[in-house]
C-alpha positions in Angstrom: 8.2 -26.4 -1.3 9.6 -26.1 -4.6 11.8 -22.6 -4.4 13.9 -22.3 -7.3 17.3 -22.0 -6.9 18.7 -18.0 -7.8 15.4 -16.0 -6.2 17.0 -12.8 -5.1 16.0 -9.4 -3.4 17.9 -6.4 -2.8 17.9 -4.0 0.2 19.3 -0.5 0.0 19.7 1.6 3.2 21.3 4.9 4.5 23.8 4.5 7.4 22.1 6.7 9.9 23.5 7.1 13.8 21.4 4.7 14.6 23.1 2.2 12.4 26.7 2.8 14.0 29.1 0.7 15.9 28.8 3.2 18.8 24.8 3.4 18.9 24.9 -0.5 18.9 27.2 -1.0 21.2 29.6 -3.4 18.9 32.5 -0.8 19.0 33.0 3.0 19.4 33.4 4.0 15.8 30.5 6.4 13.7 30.6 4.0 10.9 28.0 0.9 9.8 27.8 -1.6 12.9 28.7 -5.4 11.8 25.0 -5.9 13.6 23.0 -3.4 11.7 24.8 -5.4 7.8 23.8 -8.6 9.3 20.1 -7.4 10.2 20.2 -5.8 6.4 21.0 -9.2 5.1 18.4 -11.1 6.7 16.1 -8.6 5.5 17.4 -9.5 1.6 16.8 -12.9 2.1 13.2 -12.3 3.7 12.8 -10.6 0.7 13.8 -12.6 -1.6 11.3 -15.4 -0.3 8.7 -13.2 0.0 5.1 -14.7 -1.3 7.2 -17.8 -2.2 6.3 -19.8 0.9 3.3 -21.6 1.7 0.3 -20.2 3.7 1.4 -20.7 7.4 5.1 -21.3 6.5 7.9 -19.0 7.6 11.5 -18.8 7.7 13.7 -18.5 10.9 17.7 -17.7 10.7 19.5 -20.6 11.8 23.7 -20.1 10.5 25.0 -17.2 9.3 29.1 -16.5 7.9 29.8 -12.9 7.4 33.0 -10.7 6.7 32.4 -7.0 7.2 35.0 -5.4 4.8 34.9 -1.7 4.9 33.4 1.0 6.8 30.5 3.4 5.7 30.2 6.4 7.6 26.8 8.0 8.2 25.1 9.1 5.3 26.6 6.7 3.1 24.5 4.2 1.3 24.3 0.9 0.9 22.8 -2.0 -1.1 22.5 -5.7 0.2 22.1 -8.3 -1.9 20.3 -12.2 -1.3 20.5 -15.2 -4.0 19.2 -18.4 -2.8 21.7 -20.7 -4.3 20.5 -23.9 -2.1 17.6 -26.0 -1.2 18.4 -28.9 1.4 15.0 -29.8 1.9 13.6 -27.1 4.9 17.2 -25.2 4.9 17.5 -22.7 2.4 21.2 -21.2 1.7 21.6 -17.6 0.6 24.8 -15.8 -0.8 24.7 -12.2 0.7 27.0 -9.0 -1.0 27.0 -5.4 0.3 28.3 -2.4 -1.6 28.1 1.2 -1.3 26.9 3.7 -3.6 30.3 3.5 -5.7 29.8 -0.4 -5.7 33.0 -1.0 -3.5 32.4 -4.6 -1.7 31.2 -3.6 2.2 30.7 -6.9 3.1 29.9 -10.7 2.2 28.5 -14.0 3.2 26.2 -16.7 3.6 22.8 -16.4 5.1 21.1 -20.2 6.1 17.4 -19.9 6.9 15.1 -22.7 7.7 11.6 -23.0 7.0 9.0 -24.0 9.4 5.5 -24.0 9.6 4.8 -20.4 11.9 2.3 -21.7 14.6 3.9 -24.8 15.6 7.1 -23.0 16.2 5.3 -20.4 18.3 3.7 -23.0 20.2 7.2 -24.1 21.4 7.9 -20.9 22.9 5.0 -20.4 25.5 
């Protein structure tokens, strides 16, 4: 596979209602939902492999550790960061950091994704 070790993405986003606790039903709070950071920091480490993977490879999320740390109301902005810091043969381990505009910490974590080779793993669903 050969990925080095420190390939990294960003993702910025603005909190919109749809991001909120409320509008995804993980609280009842007008701030960034815990669900809509996570889905922002998968979408840094898709990133950050993207055009690195081998024709018919994909990754899946398999493990992931994060600590939401502050709120961001809507309109606020945020920027999610991925660094691959390990390669364990098909798992692949990101570090994951959120700020907002000011660069305050929002959140923090580990992302593991594993590759696999994208039609055998669809053939196991059907």
């Amino acid at each position: 596979m050969g990925l080095p070790v420190g390939l990294r993405a960003v993702v910025e986003s603005t909190v919109t209602g749809a991001d909120t606790a409320s509008a995804l039903g993980s609280g009842d709070v007008p701030v960034l939902g815990t669900p809509r950071l996570l889905a922002l920091a998968e979408a840094a480490t898709v990133a950050a492999l993207a055009g690195r993977l081998a024709d018919g490879q994909t990754s899946v999320g398999a493990r992931v550790e994060l600590e939401h740390l502050a709120a961001t109301p809507v309109g606020g902005t945020l920027r999610v960061s991925a660094e691959l810091v390990a390669v364990d043969g098909k798992v692949l381990r990101f570090d994951v950091h959120a700020t907002d505009g000011g660069g305050a910490a929002i959140g923090r974590g580990t992302v593991s994704r594993v590759v696999v080779d994208r039609e055998r793993f669809l053939r196991r669903l059907r």
